[in-house]
BANUDREN-863291 format. One record per atom (N, C-alpha, C): atom name; x, y, z; residue number from 1. Coordinates in steps of 0.05 Angstrom, whole numbers, plus 5000, padded with zeros to 4 digits. Layout:
REC  at    px    py    pz    i
REC  CA     X     Y     Z  NUM
...
***
This chain:
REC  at    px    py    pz    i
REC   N  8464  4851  7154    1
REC  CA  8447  4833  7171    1
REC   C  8456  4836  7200    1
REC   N  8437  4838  7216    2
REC  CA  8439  4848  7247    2
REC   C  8455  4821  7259    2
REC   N  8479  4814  7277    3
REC  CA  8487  4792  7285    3
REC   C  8476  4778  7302    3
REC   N  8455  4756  7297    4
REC  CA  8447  4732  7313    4
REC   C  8467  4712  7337    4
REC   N  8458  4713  7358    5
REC  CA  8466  4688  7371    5
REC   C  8452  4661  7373    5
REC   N  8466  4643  7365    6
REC  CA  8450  4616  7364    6
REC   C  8454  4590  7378    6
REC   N  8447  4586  7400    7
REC  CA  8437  4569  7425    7
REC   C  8418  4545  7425    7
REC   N  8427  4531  7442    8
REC  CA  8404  4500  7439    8
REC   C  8379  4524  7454    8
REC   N  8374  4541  7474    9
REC  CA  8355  4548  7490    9
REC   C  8358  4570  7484    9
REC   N  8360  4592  7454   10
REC  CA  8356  4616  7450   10
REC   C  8371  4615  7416   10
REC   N  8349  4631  7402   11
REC  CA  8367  4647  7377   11
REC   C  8360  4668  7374   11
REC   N  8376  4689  7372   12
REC  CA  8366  4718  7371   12
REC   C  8387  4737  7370   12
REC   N  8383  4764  7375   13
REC  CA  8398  4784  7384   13
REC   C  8409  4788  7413   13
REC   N  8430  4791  7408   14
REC  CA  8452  4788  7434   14
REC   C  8444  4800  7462   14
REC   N  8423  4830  7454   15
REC  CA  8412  4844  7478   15
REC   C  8388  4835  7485   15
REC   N  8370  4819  7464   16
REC  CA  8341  4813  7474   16
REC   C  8357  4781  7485   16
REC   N  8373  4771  7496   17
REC  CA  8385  4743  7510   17
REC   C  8390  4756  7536   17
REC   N  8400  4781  7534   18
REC  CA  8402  4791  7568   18
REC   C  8379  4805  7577   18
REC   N  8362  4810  7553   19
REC  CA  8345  4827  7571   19
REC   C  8330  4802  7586   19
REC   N  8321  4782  7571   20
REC  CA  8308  4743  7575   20
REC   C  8327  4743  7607   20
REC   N  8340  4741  7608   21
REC  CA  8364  4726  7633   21
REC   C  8360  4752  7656   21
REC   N  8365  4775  7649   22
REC  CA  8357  4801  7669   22
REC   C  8322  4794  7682   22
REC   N  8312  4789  7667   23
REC  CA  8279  4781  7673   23
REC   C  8277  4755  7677   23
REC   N  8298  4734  7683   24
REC  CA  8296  4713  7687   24
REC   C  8275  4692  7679   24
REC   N  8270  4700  7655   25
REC  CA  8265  4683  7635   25
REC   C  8282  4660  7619   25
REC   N  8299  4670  7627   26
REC  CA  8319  4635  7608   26
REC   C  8345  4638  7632   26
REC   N  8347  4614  7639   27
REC  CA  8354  4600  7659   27
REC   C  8387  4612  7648   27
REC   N  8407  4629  7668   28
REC  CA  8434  4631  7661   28
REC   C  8446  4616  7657   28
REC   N  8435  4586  7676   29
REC  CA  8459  4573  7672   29
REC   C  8460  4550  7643   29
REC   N  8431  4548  7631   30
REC  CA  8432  4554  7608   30
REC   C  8455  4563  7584   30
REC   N  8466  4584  7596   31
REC  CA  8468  4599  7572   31
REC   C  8499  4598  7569   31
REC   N  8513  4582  7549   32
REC  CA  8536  4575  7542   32
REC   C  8563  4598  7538   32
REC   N  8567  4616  7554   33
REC  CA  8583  4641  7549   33
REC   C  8602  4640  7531   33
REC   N  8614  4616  7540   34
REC  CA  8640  4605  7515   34
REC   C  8643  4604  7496   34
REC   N  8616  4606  7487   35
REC  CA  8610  4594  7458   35
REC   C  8592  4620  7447   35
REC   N  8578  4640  7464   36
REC  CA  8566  4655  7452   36
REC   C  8605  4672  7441   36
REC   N  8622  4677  7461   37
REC  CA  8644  4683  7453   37
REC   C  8658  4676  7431   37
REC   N  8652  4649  7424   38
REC  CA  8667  4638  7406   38
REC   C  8651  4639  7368   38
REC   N  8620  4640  7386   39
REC  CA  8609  4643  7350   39
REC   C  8620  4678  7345   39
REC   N  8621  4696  7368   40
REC  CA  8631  4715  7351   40
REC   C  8655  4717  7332   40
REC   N  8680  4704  7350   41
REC  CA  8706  4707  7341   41
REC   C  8702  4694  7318   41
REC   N  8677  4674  7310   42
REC  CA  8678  4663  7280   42
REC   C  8663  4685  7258   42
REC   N  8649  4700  7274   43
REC  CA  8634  4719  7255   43
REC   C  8649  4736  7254   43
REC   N  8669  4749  7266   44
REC  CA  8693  4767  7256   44
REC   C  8713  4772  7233   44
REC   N  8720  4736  7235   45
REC  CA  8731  4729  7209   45
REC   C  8716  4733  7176   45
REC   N  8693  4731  7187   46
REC  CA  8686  4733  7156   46
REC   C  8666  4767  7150   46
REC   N  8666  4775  7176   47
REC  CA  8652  4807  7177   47
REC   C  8672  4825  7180   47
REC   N  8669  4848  7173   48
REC  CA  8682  4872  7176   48
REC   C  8683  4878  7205   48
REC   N  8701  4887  7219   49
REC  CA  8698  4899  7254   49
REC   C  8686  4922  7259   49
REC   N  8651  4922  7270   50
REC  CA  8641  4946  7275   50
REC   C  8641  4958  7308   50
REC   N  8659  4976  7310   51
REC  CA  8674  4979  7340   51
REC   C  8648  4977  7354   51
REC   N  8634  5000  7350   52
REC  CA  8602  5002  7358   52
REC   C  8587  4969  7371   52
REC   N  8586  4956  7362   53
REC  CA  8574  4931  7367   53
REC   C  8602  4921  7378   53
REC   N  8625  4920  7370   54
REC  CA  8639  4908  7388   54
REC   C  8643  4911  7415   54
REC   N  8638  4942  7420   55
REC  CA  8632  4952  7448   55
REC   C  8616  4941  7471   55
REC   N  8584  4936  7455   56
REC  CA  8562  4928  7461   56
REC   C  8561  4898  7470   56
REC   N  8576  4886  7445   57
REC  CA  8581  4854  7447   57
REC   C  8600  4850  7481   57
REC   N  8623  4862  7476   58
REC  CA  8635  4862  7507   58
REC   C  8621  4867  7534   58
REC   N  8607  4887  7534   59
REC  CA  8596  4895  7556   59
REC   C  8571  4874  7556   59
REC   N  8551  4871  7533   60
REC  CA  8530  4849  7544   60
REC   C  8552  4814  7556   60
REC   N  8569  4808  7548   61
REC  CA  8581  4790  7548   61
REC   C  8592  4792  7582   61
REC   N  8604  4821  7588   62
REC  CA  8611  4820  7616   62
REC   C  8593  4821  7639   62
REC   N  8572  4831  7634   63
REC  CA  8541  4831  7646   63
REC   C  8535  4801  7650   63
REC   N  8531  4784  7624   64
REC  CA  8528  4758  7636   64
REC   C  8541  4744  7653   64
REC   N  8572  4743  7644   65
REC  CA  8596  4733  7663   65
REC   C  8580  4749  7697   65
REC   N  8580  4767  7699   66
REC  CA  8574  4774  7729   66
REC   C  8544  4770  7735   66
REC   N  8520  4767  7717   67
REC  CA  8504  4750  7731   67
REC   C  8511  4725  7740   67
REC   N  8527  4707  7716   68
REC  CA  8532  4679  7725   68
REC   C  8538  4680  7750   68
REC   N  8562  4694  7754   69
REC  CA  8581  4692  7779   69
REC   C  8576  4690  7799   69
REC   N  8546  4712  7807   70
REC  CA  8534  4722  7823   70
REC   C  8518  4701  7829   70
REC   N  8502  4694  7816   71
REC  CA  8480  4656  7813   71
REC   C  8504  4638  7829   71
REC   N  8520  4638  7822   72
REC  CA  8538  4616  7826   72
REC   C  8543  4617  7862   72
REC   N  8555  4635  7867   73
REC  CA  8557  4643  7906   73
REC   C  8535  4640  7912   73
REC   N  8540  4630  7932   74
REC  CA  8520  4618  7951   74
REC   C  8517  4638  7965   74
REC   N  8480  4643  7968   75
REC  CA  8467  4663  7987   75
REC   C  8473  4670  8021   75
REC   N  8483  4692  8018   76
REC  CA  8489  4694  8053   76
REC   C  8459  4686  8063   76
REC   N  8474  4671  8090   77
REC  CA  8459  4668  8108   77
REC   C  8466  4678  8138   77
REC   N  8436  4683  8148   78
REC  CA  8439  4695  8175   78
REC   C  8448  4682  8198   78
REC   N  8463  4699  8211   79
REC  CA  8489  4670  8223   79
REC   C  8472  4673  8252   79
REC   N  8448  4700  8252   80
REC  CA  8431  4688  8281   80
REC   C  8406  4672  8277   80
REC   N  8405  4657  8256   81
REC  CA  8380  4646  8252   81
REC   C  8388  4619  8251   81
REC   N  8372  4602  8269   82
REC  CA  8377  4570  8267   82
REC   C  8367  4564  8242   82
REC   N  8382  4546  8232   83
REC  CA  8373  4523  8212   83
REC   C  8365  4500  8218   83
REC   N  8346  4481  8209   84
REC  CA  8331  4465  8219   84
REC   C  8346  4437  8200   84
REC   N  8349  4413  8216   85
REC  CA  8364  4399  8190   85
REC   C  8358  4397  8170   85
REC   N  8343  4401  8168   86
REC  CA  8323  4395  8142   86
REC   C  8332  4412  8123   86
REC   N  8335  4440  8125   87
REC  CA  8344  4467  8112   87
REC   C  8368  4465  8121   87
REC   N  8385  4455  8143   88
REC  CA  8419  4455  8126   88
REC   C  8420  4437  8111   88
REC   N  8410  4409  8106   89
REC  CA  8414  4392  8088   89
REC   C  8406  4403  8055   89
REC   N  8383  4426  8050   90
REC  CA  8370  4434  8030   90
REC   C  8399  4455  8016   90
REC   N  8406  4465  8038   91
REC  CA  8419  4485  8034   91
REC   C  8454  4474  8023   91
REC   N  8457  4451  8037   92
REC  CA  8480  4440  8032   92
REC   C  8478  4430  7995   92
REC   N  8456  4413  7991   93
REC  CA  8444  4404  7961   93
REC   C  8457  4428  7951   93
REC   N  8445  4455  7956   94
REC  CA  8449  4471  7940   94
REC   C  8475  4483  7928   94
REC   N  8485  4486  7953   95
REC  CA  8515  4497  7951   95
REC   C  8531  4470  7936   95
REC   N  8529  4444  7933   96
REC  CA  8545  4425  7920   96
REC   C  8533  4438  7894   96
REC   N  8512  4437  7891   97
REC  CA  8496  4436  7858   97
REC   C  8517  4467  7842   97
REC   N  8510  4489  7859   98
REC  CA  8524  4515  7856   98
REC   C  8559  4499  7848   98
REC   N  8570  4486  7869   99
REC  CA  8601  4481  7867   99
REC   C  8602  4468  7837   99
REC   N  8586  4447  7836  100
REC  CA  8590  4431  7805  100
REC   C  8584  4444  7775  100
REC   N  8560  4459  7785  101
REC  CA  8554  4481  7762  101
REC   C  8586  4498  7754  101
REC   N  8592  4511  7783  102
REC  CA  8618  4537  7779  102
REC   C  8643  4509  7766  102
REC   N  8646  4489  7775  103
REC  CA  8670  4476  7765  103
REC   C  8667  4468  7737  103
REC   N  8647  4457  7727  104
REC  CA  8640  4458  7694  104
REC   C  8645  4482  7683  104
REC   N  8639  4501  7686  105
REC  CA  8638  4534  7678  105
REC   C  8674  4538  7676  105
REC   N  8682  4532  7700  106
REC  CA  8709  4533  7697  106
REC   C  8727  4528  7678  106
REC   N  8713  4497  7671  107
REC  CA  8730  4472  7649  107
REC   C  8722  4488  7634  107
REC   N  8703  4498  7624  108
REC  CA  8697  4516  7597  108
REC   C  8712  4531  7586  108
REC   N  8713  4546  7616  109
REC  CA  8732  4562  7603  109
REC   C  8763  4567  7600  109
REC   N  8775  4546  7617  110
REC  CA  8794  4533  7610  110
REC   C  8802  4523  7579  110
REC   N  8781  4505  7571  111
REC  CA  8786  4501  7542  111
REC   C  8777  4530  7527  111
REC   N  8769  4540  7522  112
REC  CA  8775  4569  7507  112
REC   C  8791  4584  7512  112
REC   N  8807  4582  7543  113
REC  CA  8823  4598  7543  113
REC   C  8849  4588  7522  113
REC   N  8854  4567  7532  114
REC  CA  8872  4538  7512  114
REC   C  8865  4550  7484  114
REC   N  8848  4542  7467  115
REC  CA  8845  4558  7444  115
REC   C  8859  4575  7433  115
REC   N  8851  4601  7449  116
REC  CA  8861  4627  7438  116
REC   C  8881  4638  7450  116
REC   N  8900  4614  7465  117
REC  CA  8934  4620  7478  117
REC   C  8931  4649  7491  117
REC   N  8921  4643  7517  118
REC  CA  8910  4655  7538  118
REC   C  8936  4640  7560  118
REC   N  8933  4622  7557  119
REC  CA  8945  4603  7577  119
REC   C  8982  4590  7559  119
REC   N  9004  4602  7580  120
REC  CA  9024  4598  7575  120
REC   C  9036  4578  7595  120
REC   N  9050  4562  7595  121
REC  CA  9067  4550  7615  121
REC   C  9085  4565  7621  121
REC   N  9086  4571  7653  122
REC  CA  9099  4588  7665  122
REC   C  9134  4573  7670  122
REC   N  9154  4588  7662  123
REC  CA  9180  4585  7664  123
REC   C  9197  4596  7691  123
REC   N  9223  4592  7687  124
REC  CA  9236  4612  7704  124
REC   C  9238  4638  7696  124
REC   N  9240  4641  7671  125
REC  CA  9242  4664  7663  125
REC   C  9223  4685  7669  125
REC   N  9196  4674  7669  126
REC  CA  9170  4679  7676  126
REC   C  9178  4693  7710  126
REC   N  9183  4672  7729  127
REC  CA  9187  4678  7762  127
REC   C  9208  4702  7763  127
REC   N  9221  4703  7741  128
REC  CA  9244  4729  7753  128
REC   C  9229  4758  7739  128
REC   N  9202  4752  7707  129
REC  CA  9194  4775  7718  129
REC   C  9169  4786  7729  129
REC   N  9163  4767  7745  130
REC  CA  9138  4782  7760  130
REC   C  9149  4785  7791  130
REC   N  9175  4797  7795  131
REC  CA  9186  4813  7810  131
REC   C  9193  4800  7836  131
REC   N  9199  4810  7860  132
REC  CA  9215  4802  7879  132
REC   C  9188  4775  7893  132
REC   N  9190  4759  7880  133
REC  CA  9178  4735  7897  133
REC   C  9153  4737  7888  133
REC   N  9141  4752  7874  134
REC  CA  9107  4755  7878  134
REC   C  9097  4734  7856  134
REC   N  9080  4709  7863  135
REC  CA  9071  4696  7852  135
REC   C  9047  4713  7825  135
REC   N  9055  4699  7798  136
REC  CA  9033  4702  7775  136
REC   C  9020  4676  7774  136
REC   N  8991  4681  7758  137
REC  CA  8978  4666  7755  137
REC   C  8958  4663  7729  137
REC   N  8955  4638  7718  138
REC  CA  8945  4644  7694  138
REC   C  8913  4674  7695  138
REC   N  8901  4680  7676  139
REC  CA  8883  4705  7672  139
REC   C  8858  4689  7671  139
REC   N  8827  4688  7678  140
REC  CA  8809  4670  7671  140
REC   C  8798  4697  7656  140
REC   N  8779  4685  7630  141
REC  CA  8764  4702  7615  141
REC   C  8751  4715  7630  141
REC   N  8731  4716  7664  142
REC  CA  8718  4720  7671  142
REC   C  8726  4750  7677  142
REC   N  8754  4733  7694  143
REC  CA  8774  4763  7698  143
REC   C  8771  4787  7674  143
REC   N  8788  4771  7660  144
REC  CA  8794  4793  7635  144
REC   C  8770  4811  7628  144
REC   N  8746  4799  7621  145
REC  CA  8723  4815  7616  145
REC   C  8714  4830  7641  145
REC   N  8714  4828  7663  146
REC  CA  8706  4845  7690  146
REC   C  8719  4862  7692  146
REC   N  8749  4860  7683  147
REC  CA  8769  4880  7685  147
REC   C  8763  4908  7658  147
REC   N  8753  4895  7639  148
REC  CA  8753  4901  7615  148
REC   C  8714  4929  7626  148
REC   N  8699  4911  7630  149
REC  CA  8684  4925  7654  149
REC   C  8675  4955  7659  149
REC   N  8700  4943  7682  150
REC  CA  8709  4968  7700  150
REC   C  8716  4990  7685  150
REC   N  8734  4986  7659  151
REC  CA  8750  5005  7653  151
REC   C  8728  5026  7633  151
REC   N  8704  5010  7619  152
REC  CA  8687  5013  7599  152
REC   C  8664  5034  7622  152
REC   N  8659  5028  7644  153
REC  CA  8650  5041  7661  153
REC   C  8653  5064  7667  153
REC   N  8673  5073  7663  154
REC  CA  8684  5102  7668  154
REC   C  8665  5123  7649  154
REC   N  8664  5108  7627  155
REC  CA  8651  5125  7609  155
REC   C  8627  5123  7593  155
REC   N  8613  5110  7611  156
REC  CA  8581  5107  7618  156
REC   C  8565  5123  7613  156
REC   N  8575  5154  7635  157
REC  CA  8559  5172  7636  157
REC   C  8565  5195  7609  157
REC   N  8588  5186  7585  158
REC  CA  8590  5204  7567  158
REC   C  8578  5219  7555  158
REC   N  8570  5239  7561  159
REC  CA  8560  5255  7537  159
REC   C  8566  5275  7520  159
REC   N  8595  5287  7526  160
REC  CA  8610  5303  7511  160
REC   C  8627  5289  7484  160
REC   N  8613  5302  7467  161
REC  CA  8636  5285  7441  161
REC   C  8663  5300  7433  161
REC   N  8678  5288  7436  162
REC  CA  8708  5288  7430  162
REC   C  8715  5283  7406  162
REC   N  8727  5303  7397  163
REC  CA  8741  5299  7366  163
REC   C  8767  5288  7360  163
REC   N  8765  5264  7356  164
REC  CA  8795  5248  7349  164
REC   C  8799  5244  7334  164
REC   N  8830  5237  7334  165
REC  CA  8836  5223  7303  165
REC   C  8833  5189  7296  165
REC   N  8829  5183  7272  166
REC  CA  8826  5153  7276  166
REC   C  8847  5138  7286  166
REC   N  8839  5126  7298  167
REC  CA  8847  5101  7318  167
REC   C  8848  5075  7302  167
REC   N  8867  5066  7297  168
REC  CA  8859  5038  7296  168
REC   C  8886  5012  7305  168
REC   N  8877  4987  7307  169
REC  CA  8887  4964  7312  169
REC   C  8914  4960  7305  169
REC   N  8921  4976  7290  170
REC  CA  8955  4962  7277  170
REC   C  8970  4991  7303  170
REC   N  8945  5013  7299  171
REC  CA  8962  5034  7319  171
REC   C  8966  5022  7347  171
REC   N  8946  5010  7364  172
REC  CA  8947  5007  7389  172
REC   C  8964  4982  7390  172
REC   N  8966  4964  7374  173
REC  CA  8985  4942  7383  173
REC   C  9017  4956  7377  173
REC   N  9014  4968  7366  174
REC  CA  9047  4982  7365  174
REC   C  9050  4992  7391  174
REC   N  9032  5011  7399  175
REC  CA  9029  5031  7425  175
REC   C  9041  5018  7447  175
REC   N  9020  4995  7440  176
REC  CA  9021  4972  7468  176
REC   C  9048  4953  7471  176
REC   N  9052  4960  7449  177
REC  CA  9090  4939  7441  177
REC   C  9105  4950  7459  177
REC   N  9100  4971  7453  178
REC  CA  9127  5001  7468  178
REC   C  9119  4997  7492  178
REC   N  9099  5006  7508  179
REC  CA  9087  5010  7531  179
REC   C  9103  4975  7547  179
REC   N  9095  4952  7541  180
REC  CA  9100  4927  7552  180
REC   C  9131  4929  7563  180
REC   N  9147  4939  7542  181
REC  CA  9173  4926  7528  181
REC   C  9187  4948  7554  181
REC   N  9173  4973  7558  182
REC  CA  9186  4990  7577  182
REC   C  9184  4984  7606  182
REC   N  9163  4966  7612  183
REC  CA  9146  4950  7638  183
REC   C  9165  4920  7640  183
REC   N  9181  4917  7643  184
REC  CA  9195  4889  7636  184
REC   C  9181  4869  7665  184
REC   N  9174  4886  7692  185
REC  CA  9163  4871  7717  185
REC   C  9124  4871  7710  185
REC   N  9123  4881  7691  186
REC  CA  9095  4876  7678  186
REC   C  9082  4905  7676  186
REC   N  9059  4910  7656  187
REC  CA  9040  4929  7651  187
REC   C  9016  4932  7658  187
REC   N  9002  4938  7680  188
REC  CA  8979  4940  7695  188
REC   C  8949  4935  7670  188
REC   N  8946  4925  7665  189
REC  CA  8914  4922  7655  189
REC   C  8911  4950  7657  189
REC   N  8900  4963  7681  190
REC  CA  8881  4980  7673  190
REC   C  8900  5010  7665  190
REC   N  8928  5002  7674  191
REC  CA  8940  5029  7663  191
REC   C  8942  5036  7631  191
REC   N  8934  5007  7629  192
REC  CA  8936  5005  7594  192
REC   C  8914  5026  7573  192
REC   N  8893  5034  7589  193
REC  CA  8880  5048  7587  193
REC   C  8868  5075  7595  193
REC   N  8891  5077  7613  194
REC  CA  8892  5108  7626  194
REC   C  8897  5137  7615  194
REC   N  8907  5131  7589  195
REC  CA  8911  5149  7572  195
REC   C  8875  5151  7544  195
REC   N  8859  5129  7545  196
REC  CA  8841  5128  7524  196
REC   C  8822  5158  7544  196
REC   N  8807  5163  7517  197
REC  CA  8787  5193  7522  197
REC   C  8762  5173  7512  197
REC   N  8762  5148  7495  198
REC  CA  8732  5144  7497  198
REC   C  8727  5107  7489  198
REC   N  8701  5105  7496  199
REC  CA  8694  5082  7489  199
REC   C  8705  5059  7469  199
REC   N  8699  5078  7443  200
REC  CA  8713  5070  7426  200
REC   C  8752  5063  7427  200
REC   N  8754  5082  7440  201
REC  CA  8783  5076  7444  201
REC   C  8800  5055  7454  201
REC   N  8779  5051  7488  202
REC  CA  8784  5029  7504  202
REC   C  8783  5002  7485  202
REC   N  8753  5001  7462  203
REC  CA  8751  4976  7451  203
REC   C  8781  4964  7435  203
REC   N  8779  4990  7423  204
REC  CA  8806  4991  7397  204
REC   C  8825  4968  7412  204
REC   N  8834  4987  7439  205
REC  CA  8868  4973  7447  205
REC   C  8861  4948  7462  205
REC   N  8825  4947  7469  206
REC  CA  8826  4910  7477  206
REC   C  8829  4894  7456  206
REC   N  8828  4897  7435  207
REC  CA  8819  4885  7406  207
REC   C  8858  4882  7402  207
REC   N  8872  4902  7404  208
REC  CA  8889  4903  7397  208
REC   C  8911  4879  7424  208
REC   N  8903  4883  7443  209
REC  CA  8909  4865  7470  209
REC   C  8913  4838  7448  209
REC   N  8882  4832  7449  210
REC  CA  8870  4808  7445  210
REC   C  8895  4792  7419  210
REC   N  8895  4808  7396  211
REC  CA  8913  4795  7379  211
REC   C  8940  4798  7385  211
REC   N  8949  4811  7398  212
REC  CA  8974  4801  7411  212
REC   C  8984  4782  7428  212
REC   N  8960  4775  7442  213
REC  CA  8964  4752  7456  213
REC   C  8962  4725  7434  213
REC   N  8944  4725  7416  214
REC  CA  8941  4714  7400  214
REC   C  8962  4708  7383  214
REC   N  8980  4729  7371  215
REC  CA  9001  4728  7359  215
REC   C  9034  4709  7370  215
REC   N  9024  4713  7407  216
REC  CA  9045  4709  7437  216
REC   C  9071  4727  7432  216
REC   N  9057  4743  7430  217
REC  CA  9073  4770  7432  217
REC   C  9069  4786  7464  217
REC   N  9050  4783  7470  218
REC  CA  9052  4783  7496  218
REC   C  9035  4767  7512  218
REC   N  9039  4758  7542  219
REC  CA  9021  4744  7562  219
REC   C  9016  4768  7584  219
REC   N  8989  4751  7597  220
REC  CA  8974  4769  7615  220
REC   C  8977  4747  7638  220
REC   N  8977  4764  7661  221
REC  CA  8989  4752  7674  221
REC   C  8964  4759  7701  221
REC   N  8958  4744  7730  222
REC  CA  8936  4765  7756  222
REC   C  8971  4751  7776  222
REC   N  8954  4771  7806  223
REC  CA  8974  4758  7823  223
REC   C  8960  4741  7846  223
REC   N  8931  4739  7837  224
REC  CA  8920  4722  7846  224
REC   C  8891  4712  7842  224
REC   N  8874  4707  7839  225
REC  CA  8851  4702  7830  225
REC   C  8819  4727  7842  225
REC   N  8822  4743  7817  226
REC  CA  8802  4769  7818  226
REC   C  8825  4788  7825  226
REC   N  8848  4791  7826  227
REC  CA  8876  4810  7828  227
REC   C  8880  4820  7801  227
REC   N  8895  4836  7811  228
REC  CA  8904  4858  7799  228
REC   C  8923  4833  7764  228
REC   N  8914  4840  7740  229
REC  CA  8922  4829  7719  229
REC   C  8946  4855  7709  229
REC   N  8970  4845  7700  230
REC  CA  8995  4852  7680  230
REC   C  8990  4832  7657  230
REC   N  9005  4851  7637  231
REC  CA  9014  4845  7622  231
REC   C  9043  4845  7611  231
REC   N  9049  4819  7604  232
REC  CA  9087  4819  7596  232
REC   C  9092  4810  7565  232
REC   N  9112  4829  7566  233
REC  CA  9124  4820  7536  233
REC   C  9138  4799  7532  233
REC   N  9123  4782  7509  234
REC  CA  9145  4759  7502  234
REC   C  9156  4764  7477  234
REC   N  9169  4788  7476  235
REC  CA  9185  4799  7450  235
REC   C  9217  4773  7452  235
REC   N  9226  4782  7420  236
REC  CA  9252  4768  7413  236
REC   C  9280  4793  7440  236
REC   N  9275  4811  7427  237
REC  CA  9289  4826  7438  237
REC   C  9290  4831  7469  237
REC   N  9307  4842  7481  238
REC  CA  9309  4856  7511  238
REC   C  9296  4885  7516  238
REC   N  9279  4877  7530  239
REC  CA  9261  4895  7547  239
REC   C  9275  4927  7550  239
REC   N  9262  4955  7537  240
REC  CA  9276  4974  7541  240
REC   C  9258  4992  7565  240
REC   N  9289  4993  7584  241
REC  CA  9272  5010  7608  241
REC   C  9269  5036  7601  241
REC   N  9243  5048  7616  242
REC  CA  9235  5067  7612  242
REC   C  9243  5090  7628  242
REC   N  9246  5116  7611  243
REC  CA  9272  5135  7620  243
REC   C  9255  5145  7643  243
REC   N  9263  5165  7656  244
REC  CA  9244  5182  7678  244
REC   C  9248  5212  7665  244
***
């Protein structure tokens, strides 16, 4: 059975909800991201993982996050054109309405991040390793999926097929064990993926990310909000540096 999403203001297929919102037919702000997120992670549990659609699921999911985002900023305005009070006061309405909308969206996703132990209380231990002084900061899903994105972007224009061997989830969280544990001042997000050849691959080791954080085997960490995201190991053991 094809996976439905189900909404007070939509039930359907995950791509005919963006194609609706791309055509601005159903209002974005409408459309509960948190929860389209969260009915999946419940349909996971009881479905088999089909990378294919998991791919798809991410990228329509990051598409919406950056329509929202985009709705949400307030429209430049031309700084040689008077405004009349009337239209700064219209314009002011708006930008509060935009601020209250983006701060609800926030709380949202705050509580999901809470959920699925996204969000660690930062220690000292924490300050000595994200390196000589440089402030970390918790990761917002928004982040994570934009970042996630970028990296899925690369290989957009694919059309050469590559013959691999299977890939799977128990492999890349091992991969990613090693890789962290050698990074003790943190593991770049996107270097985490600098070695994948395809789509499928990238999905595999977010999938594999994902339950490790899950597991708190490791935290993700930005150095400042839309910055550059690490990842650190919260292994039992001591961090082994990596040879040259």
């Amino acid at each position: 059975m094809a996976y439905r999403v189900r909404l007070e203001s939509f039930e359907g297929p995950l791509d005919l909800l963006l194609q609706l919102v791309q055509k601005e037919e159903l209002d974005i702000y409408a459309i509960p991201i948190v929860e389209i997120v969260r009915q999946y992670l419940e349909y996971l549990k009881k479905e088999r993982l089909e990378l294919e659609f998991a791919s798809l699921f991410l990228l329509i999911t990051a598409t919406l996050l950056e329509i929202k985002s985009k709705r949400l900023l307030p429209a430049p305005v031309d700084e040689e054109e008077e405004l009349s009070e009337e239209d700064s006061r219209a314009l002011l309405e708006e930008h509060l309405l935009e601020y209250s909308r983006y701060k609800g969206a926030s709380l949202s996703f705050r509580e999901w991040e809470e959920k699925m132990s996204l969000i660690y209380t930062r220690s000292l231990q924490e300050e000595a390793l994200s390196g000589e002084g440089e402030p970390f900061e918790e990761v917002s899903l928004f982040d994570l999926m934009s970042s996630l994105k970028l990296v899925l972007s690369r290989f957009s224009e694919e059309k050469v097929l590559i013959e691999r061997e299977k890939i799977t989830i128990a492999m890349k969280i091992e991969e990613i064990m090693e890789e962290v544990t050698n990074f003790p001042k943190g593991l770049s997000f996107l270097d985490l993926f600098k070695e994948s050849v395809s789509k499928i691959e990238v999905i595999v080791t977010f999938l594999a990310l994902l339950e490790l954080i899950r597991l708190k085997k490791v935290k993700i960490r930005q150095s400042k909000t839309f910055g550059r995201i690490k990842i650190f190991a919260l292994a039992q053991g001591k961090s082994v540096k990596r040879e040259a």
